[in-house]
C-alpha positions as CSV (number, residue, x, y, z in Angstrom):
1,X,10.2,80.8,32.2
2,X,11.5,83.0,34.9
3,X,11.5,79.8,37.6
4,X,13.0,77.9,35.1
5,X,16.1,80.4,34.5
6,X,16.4,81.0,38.2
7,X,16.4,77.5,38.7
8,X,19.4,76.6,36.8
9,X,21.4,79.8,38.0
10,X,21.0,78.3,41.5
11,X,22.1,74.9,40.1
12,X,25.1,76.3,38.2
13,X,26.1,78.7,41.0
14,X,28.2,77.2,43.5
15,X,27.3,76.8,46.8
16,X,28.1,79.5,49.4
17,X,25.8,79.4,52.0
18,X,25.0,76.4,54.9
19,X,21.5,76.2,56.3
20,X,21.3,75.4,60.2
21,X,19.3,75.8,63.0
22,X,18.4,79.2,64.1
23,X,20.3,80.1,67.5
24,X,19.6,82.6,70.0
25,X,23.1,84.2,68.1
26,X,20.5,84.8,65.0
27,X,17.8,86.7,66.4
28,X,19.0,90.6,66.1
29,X,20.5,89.6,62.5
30,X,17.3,87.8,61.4
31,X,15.1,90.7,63.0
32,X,17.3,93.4,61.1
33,X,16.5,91.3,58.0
34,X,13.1,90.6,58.2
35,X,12.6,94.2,58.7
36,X,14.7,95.4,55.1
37,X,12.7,92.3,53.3
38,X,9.5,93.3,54.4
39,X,9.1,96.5,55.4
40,X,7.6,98.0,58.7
41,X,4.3,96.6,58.3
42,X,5.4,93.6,58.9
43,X,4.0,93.0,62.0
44,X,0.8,93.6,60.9
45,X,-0.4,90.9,58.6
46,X,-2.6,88.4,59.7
47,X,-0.1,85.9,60.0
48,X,1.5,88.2,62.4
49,X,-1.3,87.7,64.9
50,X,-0.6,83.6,64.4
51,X,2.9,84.1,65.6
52,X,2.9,86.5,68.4
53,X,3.8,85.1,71.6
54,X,4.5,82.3,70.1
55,X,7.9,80.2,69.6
56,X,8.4,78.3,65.9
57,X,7.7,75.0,66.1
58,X,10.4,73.0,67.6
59,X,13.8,72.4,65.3
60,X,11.9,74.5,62.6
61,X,13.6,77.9,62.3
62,X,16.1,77.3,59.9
63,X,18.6,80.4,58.6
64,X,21.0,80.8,55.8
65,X,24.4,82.3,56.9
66,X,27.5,82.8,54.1
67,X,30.8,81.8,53.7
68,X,32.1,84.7,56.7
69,X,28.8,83.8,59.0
70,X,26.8,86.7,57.9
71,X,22.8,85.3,57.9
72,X,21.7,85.8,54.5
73,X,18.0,84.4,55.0
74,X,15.4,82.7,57.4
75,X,12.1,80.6,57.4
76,X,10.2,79.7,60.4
77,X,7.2,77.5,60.4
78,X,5.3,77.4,63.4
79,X,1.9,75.1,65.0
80,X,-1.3,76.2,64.3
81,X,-5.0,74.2,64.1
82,X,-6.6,74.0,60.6
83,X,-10.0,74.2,61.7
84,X,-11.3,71.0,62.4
85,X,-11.6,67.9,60.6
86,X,-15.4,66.4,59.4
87,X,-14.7,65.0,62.9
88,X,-15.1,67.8,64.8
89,X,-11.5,67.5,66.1
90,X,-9.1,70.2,65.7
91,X,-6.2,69.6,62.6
92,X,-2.8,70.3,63.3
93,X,-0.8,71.8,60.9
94,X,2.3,74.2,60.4
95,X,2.3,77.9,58.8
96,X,5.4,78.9,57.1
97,X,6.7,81.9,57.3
98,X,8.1,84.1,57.1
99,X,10.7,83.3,54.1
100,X,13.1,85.9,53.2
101,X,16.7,86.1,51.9
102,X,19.1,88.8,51.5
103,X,18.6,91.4,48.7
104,X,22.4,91.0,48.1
105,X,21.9,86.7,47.8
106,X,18.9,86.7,45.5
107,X,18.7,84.8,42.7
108,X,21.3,82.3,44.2
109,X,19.1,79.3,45.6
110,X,18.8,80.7,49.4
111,X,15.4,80.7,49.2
112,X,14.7,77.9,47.5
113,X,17.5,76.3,50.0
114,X,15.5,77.3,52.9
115,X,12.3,75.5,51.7
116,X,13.6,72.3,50.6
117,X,14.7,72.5,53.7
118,X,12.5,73.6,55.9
119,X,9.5,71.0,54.5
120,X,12.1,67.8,54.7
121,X,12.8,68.3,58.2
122,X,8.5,69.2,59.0
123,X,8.1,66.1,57.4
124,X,10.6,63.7,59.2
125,X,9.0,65.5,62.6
126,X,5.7,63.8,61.4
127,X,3.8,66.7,61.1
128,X,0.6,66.3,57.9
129,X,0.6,69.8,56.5
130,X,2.0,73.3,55.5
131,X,0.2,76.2,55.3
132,X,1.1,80.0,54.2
133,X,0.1,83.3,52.4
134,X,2.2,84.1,49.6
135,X,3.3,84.1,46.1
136,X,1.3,81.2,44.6
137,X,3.5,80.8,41.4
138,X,7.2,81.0,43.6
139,X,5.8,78.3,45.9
140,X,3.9,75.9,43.4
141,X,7.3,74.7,43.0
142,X,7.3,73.3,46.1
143,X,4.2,71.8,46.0
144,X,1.9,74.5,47.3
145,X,-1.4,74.8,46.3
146,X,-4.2,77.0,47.1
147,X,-7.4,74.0,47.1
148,X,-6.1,72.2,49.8
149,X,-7.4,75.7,52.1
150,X,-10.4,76.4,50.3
151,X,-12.6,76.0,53.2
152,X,-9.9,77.5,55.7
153,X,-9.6,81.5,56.7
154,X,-7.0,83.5,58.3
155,X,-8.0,85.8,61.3
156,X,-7.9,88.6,59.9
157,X,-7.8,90.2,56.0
158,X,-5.5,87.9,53.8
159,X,-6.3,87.0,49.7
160,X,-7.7,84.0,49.0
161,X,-5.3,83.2,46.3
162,X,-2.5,83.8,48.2
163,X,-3.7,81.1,50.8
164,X,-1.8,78.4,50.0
165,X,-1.1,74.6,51.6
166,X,1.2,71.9,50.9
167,X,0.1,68.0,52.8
168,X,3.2,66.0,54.1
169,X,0.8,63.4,54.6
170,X,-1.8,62.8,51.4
171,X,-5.5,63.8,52.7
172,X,-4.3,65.5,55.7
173,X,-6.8,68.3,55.4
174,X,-9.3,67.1,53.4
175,X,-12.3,67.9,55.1
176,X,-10.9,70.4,57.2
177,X,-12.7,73.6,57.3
178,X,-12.9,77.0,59.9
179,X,-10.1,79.5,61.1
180,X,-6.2,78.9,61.9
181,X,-6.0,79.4,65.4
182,X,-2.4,79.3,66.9
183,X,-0.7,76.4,69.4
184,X,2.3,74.9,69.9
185,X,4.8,76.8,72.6
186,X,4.0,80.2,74.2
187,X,7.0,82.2,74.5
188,X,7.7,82.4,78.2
189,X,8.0,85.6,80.4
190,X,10.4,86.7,83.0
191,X,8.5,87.0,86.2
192,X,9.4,90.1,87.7
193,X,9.2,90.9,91.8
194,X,7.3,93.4,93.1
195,X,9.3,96.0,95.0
196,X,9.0,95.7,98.9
């Protein structure tokens, strides 16, 4: 009933936020809210350890800014393998996350924003699948389910039920079975000069 009732105050509200691609002008604004959303340990989940070093996948760090610019949410998604297929050959996929909005904006459609978003524009790239750890009954909404992972693990301590994937493409990882491992873009380092 809840979903229901927050889904017609976000339809009745009227709009006051644009989603768009994250810029480098985002980052300390996103960081600052990533941090108030969800807390210092943060960085330690196991989806943490998927990320790091890592850049999102291309053109899929989307952010939420108000009316006066201010960003008011975020959602990254970013290339990981599935395991492997019955093949034997890795499966590409995406995990989301993370997804968080502004304490002040909740209740207003940002988040829900952000992932309409966020999954029309991972499918237009071509990509099969959507994986993520979170709040099974917020994202069944969307499509997200926890059966299509049942045979896939996280590195690291995550809850089963929270493990949740949504295919872009029907079957995409049926079959596929081991751990997430990360790919995609490795963030780049400055190479520094030794001192003569």
């Amino acid at each position: 009933m809840a979903a229901v009732l927050d889904a017609v105050r976000a339809f009745l509200a009227p709009t006051t936020f644009v989603i768009a691609e994250e810029t480098s002008a985002d980052v300390v604004a996103r960081e600052r809210l990533l941090d108030r959303a969800m807390g210092g340990d943060r960085r330690k989940k196991s989806s943490e350890k998927l990320r790091r070093g890592r850049l999102p996948a291309e053109g899929l760090a989307l952010v939420a800014h108000d009316r006066d610019g201010k960003l008011i949410g975020t959602v990254r998604l970013w290339n990981v393998e599935a395991g492997v297929g019955a093949d034997g050959v890795a499966v590409d996929a995406l995990l989301l996350g993370p997804l968080a909005v502004d304490s002040a904006e909740e209740g207003k459609g940002v988040g829900s924003a952000l992932m309409r978003a966020a999954i029309a524009e991972a499918k237009r790239r071509g990509h099969g699948a959507i994986l993520l750890v979170g709040d099974a009954p917020y994202y069944a909404r969307f499509g997200f389910a926890a059966e299509p992972t049942q045979h896939l693990v996280m590195p690291g301590p995550f809850a089963r039920e929270r493990f949740l994937a949504l295919e872009l493409r029907a079957g995409w990882l049926a079959g596929a079975a081991g751990m997430l491992t990360a790919s995609g873009r490795k963030l780049s380092r400055p190479a520094y000069r030794r001192a003569a």
